[in-house]
C-alpha positions in Angstrom: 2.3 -2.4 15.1 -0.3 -0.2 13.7 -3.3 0.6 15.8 -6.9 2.4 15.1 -8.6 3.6 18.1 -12.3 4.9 17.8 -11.1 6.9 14.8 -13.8 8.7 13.0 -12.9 10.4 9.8 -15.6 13.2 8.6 -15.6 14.5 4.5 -14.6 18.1 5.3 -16.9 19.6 2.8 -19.8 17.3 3.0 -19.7 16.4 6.9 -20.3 13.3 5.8 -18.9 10.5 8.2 -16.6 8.4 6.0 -15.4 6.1 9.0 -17.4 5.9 11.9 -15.8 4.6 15.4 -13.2 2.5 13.8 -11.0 0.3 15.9 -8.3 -2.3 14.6 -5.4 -3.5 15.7 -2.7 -4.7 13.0 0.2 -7.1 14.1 3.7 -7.9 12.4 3.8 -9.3 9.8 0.0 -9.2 9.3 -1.2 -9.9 5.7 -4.9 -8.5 5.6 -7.3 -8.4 2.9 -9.6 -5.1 3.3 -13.4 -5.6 1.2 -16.5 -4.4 1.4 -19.2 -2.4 -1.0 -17.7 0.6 -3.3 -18.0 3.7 -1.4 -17.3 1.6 2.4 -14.3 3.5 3.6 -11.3 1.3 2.8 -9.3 3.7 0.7 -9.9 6.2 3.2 -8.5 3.3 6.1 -5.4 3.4 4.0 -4.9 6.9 3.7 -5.7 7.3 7.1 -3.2 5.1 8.1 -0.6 6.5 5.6 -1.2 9.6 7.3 -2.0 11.1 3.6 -5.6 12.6 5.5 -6.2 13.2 9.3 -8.8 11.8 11.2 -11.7 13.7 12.4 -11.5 12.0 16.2 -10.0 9.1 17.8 -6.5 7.8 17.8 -3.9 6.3 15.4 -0.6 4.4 16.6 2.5 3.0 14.9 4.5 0.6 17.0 2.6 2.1 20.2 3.4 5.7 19.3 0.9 8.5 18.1 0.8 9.1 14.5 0.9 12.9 15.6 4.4 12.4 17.5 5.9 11.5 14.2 6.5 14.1 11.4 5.2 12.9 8.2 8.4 12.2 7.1 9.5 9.8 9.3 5.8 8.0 9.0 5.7 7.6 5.0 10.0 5.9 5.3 8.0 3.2 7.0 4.6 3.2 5.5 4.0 3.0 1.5 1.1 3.5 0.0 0.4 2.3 -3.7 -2.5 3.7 -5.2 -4.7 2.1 -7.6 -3.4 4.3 -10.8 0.4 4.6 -10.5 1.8 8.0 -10.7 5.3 8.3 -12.7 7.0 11.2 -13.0 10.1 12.7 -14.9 10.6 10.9 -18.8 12.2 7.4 -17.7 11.7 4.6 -15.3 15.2 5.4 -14.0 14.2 8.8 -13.2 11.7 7.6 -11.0 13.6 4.7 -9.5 16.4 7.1 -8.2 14.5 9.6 -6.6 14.2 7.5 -3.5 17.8 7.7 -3.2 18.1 11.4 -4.0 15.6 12.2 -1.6 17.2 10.1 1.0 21.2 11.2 -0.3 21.8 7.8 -0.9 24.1 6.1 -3.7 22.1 4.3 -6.4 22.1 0.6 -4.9 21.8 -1.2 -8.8 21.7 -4.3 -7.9 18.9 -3.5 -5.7 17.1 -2.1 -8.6 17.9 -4.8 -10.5 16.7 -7.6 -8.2 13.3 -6.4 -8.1 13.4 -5.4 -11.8 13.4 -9.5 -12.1 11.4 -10.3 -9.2 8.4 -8.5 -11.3 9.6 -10.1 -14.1 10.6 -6.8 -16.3 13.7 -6.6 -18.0 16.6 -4.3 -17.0 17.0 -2.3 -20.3 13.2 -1.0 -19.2 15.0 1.7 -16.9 15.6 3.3 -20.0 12.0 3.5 -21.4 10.0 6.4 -21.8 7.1 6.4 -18.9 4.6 7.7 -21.3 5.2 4.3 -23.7 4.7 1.9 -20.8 2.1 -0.8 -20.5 -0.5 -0.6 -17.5 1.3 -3.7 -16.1 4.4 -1.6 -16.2 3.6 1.2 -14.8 2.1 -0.3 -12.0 4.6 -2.5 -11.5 7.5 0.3 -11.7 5.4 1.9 -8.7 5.2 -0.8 -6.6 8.9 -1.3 -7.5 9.6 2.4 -6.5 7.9 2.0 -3.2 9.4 -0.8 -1.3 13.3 0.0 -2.7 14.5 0.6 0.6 11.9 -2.1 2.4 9.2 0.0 4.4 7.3 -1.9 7.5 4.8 -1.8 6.1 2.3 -1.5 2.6 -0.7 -0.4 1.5 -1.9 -1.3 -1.2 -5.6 0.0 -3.1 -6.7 -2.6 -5.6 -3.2 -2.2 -7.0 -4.3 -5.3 -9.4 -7.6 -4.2 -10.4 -6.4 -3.0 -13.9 -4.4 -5.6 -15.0 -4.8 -8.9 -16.4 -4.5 -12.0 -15.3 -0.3 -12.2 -15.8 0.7 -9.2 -14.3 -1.5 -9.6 -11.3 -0.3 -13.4 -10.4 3.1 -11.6 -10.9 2.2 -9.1 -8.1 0.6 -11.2 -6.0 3.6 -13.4 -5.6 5.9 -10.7 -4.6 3.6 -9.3 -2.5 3.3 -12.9 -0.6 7.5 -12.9 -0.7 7.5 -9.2 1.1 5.2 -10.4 3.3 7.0 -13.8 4.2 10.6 -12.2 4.3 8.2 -10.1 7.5 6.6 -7.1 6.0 3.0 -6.1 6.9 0.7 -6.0 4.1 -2.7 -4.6 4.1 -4.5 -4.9 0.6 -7.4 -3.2 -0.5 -9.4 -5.3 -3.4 -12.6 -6.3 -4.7 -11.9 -9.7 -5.7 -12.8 -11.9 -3.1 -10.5 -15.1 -4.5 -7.5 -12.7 -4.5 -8.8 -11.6 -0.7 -8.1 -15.2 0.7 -5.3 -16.4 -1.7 -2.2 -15.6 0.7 -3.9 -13.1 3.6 -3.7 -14.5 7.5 -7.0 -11.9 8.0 -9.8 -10.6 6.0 -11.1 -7.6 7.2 -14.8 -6.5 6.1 -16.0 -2.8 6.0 -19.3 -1.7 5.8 -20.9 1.7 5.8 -17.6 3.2 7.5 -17.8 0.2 10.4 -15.6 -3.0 10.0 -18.3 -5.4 10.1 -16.0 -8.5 10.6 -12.5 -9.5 11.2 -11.8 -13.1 10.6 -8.5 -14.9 10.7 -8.2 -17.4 7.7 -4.7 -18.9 8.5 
């Protein structure tokens, strides 16, 4: 489904390589745990492969297709990408829950919102909150929840858990494993190496820009 092929990707004002000859090959309905040291290069596989940079050399594919052959558009409908610090925008969590319909001209589908509003355990009158009065947990949570309303392929995700306690993250973690078993591909950055094999088929381990291992846990 998605495919590296000897990508390099070079720091533009350093010329430092960031990732160096990179190959991998993600199926379906992978789930993948990405770790390795601070500074490896797995944020930069993410963004690579959310087409948010451009690699330096090499070749990236989605469903056998060159990431250059689709506009970006067309890429980021079927790849999300969740950052580690949530960006909200506007004043509510409405606001930011319809603008994937307006930027799509589709009709608000509520009881979409309102199914994953439960599934992440937050209550319906929080559509109405102000963003700026919202709990970590919440915000993130709200992201997530504004990323996979209309069900892309496939997510990335960059320690999306790593600021929240205990509670919120089993929270995310389950719906994360029910995306992934209703068939969407998963790859999840983190630096908690019990959270890396809880529900993942594949751990994948970067060092210095170079995956040092891929090993298939279930």
């Amino acid at each position: 489904m998605l495919t590296m092929k000897n990508v390099t990707y070079k720091d533009k004002d350093k010329n430092n390589i960031i990732i160096d000859n990179f190959s991998l090959n993600v199926n379906e309905k992978d789930y993948i745990s990405i770790v390795g040291p601070s500074g490896s290069g797995k944020s930069t596989i993410l963004k690579l492969f959310s087409h948010l940079i451009s690699q330096s050399s090499g070749t990236i594919e989605f469903k056998g297709k060159d990431y250059l052959d689709y506009s970006p558009y067309e890429l980021r409908r079927q790849i999300t990408y969740c950052f580690q610090n949530p960006v909200l925008f506007g004043d509510t969590v409405m606001d930011n829950l319809k603008f994937p319909y307006t930027t799509r001209k589709k009709t608000l589908d509520k009881d979409r919102i309102k199914y994953l509003l439960k599934i992440f355990d937050l209550p319906y009158s929080i559509l109405d909150k102000d963003i700026h009065k919202l709990s970590g947990g919440e915000k993130q949570r709200i992201a997530l929840i504004r990323g996979i309303l209309f069900k892309p392929e496939v997510l990335l995700l960059d320690e999306v858990t790593s600021a929240l306690d205990a509670e919120n993250t089993k929270i995310v973690e389950s719906v994360i494993n029910k995306l992934n078993s209703e068939g969407m591909t998963i790859l999840w950055v983190t630096h908690n190496m019990e959270q890396s094999k809880k529900y993942a088929n594949k751990l994948l381990s970067v060092e210095g820009g170079k995956l040092k291992n891929l090993e298939v846990i279930r």
